[in-house]
C-alpha atoms as a printed R data frame, in Angstrom:
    type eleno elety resid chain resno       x       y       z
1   ATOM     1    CA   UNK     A     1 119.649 143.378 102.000
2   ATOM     2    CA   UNK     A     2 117.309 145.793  99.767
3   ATOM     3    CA   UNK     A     3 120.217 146.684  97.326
4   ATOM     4    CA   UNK     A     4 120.791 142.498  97.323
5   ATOM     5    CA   UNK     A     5 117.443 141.935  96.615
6   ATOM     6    CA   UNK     A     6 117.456 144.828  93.838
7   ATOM     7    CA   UNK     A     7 120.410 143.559  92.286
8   ATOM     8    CA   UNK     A     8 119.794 139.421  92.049
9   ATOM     9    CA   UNK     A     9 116.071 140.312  92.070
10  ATOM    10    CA   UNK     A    10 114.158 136.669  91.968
11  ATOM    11    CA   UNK     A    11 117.477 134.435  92.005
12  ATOM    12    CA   UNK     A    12 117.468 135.357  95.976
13  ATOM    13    CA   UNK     A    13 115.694 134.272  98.648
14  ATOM    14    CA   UNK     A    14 116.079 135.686 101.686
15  ATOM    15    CA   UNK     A    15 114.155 134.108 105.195
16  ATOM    16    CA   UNK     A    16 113.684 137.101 108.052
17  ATOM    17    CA   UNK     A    17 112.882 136.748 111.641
18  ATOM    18    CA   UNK     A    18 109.079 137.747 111.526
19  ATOM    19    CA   UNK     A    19 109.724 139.145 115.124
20  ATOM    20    CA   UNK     A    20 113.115 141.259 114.695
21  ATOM    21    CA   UNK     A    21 113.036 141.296 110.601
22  ATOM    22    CA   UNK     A    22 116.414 139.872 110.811
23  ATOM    23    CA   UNK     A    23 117.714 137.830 107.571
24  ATOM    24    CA   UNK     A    24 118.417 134.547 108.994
25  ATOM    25    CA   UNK     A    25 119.287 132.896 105.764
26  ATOM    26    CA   UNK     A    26 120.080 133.991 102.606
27  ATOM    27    CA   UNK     A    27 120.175 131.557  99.392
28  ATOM    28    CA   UNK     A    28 121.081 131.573  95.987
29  ATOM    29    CA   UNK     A    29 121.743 129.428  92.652
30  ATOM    30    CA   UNK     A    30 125.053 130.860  91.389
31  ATOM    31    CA   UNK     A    31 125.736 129.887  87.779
32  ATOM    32    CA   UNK     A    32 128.426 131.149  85.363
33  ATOM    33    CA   UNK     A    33 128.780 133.775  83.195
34  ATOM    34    CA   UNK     A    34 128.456 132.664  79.580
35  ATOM    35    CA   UNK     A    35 127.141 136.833  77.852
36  ATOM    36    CA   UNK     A    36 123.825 135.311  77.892
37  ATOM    37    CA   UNK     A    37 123.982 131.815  76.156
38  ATOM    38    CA   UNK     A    38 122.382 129.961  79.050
39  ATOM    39    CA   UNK     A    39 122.983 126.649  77.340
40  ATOM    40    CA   UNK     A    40 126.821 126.763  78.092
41  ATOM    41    CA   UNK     A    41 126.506 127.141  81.439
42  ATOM    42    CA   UNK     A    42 127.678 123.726  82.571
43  ATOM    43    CA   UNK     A    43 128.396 123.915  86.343
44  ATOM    44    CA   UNK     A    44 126.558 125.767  89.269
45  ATOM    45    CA   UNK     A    45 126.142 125.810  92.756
46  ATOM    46    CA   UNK     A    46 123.778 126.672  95.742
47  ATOM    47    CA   UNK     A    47 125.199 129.356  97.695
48  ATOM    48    CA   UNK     A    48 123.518 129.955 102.206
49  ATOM    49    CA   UNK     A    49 124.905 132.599 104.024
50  ATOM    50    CA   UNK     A    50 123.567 132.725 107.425
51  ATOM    51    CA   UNK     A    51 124.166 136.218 109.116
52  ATOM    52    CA   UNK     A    52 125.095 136.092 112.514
53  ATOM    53    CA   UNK     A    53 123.661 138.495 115.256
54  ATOM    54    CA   UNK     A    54 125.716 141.392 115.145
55  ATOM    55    CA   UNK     A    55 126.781 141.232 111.519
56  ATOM    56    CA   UNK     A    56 128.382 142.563 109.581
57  ATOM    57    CA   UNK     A    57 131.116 142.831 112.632
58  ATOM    58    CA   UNK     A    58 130.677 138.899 112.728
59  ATOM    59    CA   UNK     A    59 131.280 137.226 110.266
60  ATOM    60    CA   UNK     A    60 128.449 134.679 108.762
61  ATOM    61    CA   UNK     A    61 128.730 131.380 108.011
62  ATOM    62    CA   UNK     A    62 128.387 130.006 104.738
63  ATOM    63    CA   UNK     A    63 127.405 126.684 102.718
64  ATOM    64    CA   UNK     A    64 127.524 125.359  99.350
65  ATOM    65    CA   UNK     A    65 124.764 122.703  98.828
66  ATOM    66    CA   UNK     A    66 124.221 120.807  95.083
67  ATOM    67    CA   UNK     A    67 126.945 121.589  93.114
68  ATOM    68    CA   UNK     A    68 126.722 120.246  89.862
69  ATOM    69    CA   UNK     A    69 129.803 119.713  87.461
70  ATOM    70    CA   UNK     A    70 132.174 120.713  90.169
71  ATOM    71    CA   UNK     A    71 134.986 118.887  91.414
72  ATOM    72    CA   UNK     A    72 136.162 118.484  94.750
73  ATOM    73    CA   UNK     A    73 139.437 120.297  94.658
74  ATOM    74    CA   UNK     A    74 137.107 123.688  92.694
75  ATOM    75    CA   UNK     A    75 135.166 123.419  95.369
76  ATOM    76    CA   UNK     A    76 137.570 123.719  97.761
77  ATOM    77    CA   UNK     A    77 139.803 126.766  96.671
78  ATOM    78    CA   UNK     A    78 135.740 128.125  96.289
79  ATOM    79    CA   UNK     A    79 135.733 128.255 100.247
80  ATOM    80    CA   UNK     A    80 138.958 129.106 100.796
81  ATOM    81    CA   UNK     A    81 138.530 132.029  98.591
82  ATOM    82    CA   UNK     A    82 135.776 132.548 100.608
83  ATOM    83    CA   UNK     A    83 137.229 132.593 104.120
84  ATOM    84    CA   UNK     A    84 139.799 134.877 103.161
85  ATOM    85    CA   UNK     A    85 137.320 137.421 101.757
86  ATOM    86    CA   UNK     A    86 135.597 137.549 105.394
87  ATOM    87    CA   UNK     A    87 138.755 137.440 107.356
88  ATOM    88    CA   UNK     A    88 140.297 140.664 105.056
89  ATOM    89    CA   UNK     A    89 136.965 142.697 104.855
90  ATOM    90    CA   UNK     A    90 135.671 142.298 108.680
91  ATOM    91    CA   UNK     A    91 133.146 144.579 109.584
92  ATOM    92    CA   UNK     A    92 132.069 145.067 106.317
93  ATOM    93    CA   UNK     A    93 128.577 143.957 104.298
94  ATOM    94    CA   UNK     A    94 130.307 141.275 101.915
95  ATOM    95    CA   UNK     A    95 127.272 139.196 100.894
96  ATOM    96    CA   UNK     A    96 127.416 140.362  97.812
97  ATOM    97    CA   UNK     A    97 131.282 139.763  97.106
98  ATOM    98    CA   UNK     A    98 130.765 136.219  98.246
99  ATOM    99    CA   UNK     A    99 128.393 135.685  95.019
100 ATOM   100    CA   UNK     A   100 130.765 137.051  93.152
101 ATOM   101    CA   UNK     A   101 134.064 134.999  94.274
102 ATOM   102    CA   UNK     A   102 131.673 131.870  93.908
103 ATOM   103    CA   UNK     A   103 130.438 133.260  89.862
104 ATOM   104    CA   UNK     A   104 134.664 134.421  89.011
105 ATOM   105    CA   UNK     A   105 135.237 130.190  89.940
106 ATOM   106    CA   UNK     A   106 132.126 128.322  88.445
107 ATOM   107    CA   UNK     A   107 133.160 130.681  84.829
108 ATOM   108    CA   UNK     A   108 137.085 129.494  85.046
109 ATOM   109    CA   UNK     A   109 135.632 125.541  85.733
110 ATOM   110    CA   UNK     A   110 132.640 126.117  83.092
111 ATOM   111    CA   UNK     A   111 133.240 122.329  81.856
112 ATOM   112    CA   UNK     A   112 131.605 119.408  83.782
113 ATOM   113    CA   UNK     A   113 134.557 117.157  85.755
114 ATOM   114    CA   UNK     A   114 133.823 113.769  87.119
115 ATOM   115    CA   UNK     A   115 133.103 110.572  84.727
116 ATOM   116    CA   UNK     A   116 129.825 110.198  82.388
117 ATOM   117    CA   UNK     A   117 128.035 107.708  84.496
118 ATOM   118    CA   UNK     A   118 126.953 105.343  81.310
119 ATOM   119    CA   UNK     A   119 130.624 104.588  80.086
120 ATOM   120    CA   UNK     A   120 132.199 105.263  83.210
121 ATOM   121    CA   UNK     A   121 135.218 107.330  81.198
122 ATOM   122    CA   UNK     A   122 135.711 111.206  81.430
123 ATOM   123    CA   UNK     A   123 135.154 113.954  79.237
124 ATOM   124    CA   UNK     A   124 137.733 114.885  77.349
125 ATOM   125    CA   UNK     A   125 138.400 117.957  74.564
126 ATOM   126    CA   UNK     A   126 136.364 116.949  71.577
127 ATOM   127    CA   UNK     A   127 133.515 114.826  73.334
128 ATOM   128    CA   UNK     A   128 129.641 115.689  72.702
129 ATOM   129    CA   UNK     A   129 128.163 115.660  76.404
130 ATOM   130    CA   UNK     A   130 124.982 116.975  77.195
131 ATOM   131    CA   UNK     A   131 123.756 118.884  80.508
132 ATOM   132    CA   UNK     A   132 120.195 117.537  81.746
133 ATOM   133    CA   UNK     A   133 117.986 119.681  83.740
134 ATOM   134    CA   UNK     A   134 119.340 118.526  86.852
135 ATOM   135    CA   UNK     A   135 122.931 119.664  85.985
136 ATOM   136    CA   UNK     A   136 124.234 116.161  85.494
137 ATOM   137    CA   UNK     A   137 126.197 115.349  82.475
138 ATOM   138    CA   UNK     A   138 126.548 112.700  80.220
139 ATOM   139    CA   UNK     A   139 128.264 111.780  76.825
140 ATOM   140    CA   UNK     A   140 125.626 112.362  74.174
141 ATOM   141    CA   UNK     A   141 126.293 109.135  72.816
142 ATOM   142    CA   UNK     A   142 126.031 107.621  76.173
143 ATOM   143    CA   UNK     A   143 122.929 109.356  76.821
144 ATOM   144    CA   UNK     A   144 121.258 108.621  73.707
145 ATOM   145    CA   UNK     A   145 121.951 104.693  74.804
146 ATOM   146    CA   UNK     A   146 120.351 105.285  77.678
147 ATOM   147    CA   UNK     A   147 116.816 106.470  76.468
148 ATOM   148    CA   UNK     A   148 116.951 103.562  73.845
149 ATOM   149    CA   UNK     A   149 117.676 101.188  76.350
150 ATOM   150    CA   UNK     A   150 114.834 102.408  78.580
151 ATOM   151    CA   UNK     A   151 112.281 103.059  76.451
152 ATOM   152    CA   UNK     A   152 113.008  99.494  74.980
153 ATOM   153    CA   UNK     A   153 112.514  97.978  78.857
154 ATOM   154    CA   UNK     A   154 109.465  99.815  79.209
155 ATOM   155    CA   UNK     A   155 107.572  98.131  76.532
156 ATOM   156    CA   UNK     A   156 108.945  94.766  77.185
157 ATOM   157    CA   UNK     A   157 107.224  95.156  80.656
158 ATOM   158    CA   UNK     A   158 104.287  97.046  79.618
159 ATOM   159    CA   UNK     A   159 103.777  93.943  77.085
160 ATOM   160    CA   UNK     A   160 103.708  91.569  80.051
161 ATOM   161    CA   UNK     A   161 100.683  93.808  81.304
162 ATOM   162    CA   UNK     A   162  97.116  92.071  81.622
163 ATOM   163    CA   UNK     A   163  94.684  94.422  79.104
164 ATOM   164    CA   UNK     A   164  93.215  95.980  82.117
165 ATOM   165    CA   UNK     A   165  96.554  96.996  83.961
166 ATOM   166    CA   UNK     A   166  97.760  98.535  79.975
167 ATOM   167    CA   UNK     A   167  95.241 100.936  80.583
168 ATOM   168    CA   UNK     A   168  96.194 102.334  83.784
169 ATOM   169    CA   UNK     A   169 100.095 102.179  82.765
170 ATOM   170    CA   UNK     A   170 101.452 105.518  82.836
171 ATOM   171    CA   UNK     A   171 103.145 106.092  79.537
172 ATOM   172    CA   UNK     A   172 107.265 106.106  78.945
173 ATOM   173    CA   UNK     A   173 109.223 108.879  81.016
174 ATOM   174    CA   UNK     A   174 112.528 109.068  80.636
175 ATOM   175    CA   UNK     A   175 114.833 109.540  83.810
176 ATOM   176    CA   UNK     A   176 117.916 110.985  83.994
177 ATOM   177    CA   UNK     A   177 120.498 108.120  85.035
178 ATOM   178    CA   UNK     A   178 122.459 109.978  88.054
179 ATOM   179    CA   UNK     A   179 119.309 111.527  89.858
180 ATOM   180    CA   UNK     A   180 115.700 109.929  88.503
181 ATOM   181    CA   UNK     A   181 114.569 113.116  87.840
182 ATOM   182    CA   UNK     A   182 112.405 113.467  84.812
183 ATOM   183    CA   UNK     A   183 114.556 114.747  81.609
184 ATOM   184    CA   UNK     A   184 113.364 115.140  77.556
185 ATOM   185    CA   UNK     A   185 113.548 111.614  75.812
186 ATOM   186    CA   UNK     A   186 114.002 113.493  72.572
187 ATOM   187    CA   UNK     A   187 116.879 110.771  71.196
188 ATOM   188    CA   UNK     A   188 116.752 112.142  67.286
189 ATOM   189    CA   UNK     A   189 119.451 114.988  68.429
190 ATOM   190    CA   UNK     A   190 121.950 112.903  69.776
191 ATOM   191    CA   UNK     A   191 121.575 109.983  67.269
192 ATOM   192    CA   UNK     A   192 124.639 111.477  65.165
193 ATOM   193    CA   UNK     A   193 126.657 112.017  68.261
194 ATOM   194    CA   UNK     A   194 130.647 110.079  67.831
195 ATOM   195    CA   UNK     A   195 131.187 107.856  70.678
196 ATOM   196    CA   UNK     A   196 133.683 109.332  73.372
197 ATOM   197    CA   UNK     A   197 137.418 109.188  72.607
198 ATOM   198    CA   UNK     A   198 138.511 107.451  75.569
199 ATOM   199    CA   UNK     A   199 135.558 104.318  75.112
200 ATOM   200    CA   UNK     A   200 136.624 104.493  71.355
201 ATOM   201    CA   UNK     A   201 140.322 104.167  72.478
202 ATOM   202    CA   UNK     A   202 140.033 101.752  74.949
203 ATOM   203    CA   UNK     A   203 142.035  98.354  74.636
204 ATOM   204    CA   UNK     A   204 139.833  95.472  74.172
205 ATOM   205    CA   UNK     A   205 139.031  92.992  77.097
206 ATOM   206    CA   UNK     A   206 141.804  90.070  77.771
207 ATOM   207    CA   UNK     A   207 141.458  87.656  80.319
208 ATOM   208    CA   UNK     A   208 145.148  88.095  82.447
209 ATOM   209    CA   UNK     A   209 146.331  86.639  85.573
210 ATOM   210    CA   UNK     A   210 145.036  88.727  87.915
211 ATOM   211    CA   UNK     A   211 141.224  88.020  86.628
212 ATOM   212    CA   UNK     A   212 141.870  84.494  86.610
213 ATOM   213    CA   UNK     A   213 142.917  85.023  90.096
214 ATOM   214    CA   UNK     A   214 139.927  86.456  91.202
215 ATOM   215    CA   UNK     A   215 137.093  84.348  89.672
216 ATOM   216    CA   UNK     A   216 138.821  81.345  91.081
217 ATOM   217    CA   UNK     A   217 138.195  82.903  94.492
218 ATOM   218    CA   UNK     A   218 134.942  83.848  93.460
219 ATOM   219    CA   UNK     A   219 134.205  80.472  92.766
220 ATOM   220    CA   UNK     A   220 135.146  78.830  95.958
221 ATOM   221    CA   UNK     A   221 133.100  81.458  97.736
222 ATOM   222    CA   UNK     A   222 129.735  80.877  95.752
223 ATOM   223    CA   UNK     A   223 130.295  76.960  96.247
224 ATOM   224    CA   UNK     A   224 131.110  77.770 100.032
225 ATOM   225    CA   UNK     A   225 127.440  79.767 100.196
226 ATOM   226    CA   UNK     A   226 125.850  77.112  97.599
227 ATOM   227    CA   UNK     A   227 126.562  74.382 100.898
228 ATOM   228    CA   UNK     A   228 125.417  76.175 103.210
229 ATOM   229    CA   UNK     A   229 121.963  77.230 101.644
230 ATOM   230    CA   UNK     A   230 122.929  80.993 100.913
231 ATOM   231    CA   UNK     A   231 122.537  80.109  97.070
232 ATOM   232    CA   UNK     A   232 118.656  79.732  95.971
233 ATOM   233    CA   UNK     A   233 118.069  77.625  93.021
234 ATOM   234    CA   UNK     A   234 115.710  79.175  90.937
235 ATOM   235    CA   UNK     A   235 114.550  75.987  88.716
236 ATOM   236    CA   UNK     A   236 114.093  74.183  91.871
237 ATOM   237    CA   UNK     A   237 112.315  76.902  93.669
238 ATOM   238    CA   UNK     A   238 109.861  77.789  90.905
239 ATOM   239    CA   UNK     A   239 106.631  74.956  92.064
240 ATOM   240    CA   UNK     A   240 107.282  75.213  95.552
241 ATOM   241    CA   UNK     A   241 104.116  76.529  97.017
242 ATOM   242    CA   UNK     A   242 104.293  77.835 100.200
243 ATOM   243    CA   UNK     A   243 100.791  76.610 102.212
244 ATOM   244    CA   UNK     A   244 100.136  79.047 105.795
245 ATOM   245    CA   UNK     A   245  97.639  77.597 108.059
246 ATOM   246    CA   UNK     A   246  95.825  79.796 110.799
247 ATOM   247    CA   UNK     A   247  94.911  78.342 114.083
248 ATOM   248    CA   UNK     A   248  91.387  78.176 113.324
249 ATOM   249    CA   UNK     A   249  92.382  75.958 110.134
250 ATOM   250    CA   UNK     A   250  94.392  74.180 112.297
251 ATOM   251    CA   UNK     A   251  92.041  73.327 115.034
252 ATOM   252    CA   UNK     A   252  88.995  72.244 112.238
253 ATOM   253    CA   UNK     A   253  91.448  69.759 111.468
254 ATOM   254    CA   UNK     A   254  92.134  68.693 115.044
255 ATOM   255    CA   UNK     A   255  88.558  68.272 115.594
256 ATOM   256    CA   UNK     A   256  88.303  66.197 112.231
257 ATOM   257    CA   UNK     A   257  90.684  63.647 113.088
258 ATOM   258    CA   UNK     A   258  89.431  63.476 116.890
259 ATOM   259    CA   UNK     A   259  85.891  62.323 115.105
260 ATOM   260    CA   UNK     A   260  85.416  58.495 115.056
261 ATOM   261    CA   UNK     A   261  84.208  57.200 111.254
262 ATOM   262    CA   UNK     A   262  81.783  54.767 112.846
263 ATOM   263    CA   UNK     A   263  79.734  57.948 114.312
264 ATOM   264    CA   UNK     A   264  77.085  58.928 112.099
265 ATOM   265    CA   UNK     A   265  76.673  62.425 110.845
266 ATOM   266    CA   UNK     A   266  73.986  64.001 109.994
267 ATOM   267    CA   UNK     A   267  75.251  66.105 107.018
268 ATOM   268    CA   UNK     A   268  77.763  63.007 105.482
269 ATOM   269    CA   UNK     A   269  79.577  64.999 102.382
270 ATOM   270    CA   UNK     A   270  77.992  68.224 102.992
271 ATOM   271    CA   UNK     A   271  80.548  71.512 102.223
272 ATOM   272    CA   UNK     A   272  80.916  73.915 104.705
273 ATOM   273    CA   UNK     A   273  82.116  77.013 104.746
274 ATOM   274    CA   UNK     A   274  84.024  79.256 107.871
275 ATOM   275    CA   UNK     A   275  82.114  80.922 109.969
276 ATOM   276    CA   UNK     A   276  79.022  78.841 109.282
277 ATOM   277    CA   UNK     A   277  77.597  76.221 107.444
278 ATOM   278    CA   UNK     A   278  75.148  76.921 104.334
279 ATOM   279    CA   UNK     A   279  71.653  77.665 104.395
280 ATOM   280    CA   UNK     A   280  70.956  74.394 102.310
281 ATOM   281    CA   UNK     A   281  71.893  72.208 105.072
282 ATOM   282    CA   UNK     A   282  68.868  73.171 107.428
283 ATOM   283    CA   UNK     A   283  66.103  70.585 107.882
284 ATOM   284    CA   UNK     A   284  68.600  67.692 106.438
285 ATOM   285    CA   UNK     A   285  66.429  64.164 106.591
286 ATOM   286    CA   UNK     A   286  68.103  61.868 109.108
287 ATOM   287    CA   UNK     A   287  68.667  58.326 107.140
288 ATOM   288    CA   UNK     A   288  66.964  54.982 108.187
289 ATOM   289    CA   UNK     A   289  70.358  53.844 109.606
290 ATOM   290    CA   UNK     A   290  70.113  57.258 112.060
291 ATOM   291    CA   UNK     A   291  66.493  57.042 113.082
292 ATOM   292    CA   UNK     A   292  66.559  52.934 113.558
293 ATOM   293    CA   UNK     A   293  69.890  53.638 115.745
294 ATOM   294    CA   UNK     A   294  68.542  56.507 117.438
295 ATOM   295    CA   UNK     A   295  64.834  53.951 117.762
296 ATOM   296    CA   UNK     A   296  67.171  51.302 119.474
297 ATOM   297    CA   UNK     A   297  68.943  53.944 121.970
298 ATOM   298    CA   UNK     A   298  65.198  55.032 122.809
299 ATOM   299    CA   UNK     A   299  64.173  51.385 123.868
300 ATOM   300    CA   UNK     A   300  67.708  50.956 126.106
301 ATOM   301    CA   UNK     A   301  66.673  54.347 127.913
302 ATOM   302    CA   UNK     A   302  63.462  52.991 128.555
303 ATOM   303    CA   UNK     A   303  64.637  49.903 130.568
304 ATOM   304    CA   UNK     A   304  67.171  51.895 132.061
305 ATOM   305    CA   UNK     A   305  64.257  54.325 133.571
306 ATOM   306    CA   UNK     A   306  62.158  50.787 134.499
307 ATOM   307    CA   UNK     A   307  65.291  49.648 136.885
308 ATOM   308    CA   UNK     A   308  65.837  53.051 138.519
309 ATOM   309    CA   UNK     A   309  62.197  52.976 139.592
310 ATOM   310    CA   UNK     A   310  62.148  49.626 140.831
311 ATOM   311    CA   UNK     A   311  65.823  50.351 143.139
312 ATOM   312    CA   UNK     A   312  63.898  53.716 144.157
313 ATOM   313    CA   UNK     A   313  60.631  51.384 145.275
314 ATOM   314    CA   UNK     A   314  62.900  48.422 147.170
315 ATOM   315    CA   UNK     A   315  64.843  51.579 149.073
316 ATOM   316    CA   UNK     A   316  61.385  53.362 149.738
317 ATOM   317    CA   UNK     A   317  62.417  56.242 147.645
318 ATOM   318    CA   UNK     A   318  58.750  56.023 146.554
319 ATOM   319    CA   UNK     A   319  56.616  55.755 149.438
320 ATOM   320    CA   UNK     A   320  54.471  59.257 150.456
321 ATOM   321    CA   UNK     A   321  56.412  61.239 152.747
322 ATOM   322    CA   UNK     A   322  54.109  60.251 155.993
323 ATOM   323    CA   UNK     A   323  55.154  56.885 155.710
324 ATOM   324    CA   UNK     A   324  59.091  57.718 154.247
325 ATOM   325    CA   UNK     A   325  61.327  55.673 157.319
326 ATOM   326    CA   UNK     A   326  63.468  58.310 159.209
């Protein structure tokens, strides 16, 4: 492990058991050999061993996590290189030879494989294609596209901004298409980059039989989702208002309609306001109507007090108690 560490220096990392001091895990960015010219190095890969106890008599397991420009069948004869190399040299520290196998494959495959994910076509002998920080890869021309194309959406929206929201908008960052990650939006190099030869060789569009084919069943399934209310019309959705009433709004308005119109109120056309009514509506003068109504409701109580005494004096309800009848 010391001679590892000497050797790879800060592209290692190696995680010990802080009990035994035992390297657990052991992790590395492998990248190609280019004599020095960092810019051509195109591919790479993350390389875990994990030792196992009793190593180097047992063999360790290995991974390869993010490779980048790689292809599925490199990365294959990669492991298989791999598991050989432990199999032949059993017993023996091999760490380091794993690197190496892993470095001898990523400098044979130095060119990015896979399809530029703007045009959708591969890269072919000839093509500009640039490498982002991530280790994606696109066609320059593609790539330049893609930061005019998003730097042009990001003002149209910014434009839509109130003045206030402008001001907290965080300015234009370009985004690499693949991953998000944030990449250079310096377009002026790859301005003067040629289209790829496969987009600039590509047939033009015609409309065969077998299209035909399929936006006819296209079209019998949006009409089949358009009946059944899967489709939403946007012209005839844009007024609708949708209107949510709580159950305190919707008891107020039970209460409301339970409320007679010929009962008087004492606050007639008065706003309220939830929770309580305003501090204007205290001391409210009663009208004429009120006080003459609530004048002839005084006189009715008053005769209805007069007969209850006069039952109570007929029954005896009034006599002292010596001379109540038992």
């Amino acid at each position: 492990m010391e001679s590892l560490e000497a050797i790879l220096m800060d592209d290692v990392n190696i995680l010990r058991n802080p009990e035994s001091g035992f390297p657990e895990l052991i992790e590395t960015t492998v990248l190609p050999t280019v004599g020095g010219d960092t810019t051509r190095q195109y591919v790479c890969v993350t390389l875990q061993v994990i030792p196992e106890a009793g190593y180097p008599d047992v063999k360790p397991k290995f991974k390869l996590r993010n490779p980048r420009g790689l292809s599925e069948s490199t990365i294959n004869a990669i492991e298989e290189a791999m598991r050989a190399k432990l199999d032949k040299n059993l017993g023996q520290a091999v760490i380091f030879d794993l690197i190496e196998i892993v470095r001898e494959h990523l400098t044979e495959s130095n060119l990015p494989s896979g399809s530029c994910v703007v045009c959708l076509y591969g890269f072919c002998d000839g093509d500009e294609f640039t490498k982002t920080i991530c280790y994606h890869y696109l066609h320059s021309y593609c790539l330049a596209r893609h930061l005019h194309a998003s730097k042009r959406n990001y003002h149209e929206e910014h434009d839509k901004l109130p003045a206030w929201q402008k001001l907290q908008a965080k300015p234009f960052q370009a985004t690499c298409p693949v991953c998000r990650e944030p990449i250079s939006d310096k377009v002026e190099p790859l301005n003067s980059a040629q289209p790829p030869l496969e987009l600039e060789n590509a047939p033009n569009f015609q409309l065969t039989d077998e299209i035909r084919d399929l936006q006819t069943k296209m079209q019998d399934l949006f009409l089949r989702q358009k009946s059944r209310g899967g489709i939403i019309d946007v012209d005839a959705e844009e007024n609708n208002v949708i209107s949510i009433d709580n159950d305190e709004d919707a008891q107020d308005g039970q209460k409301a309609s339970d409320t007679s119109p010929d009962e008087p109120s004492e606050t007639p056309h008065t706003p309220t306001r939830r929770g309580g009514n305003f501090s204007h509506q205290r001391g409210i003068t009663r009208s004429s109507h009120q006080r003459s109504h609530q004048g002839g409701n005084h006189h009715h109580n008053n005769y209805r007090r007069h007969s209850n005494r006069s039952r109570r004096a007929a029954s005896g309800r009034d006599q002292p108690c010596g001379s109540h009848p038992r």
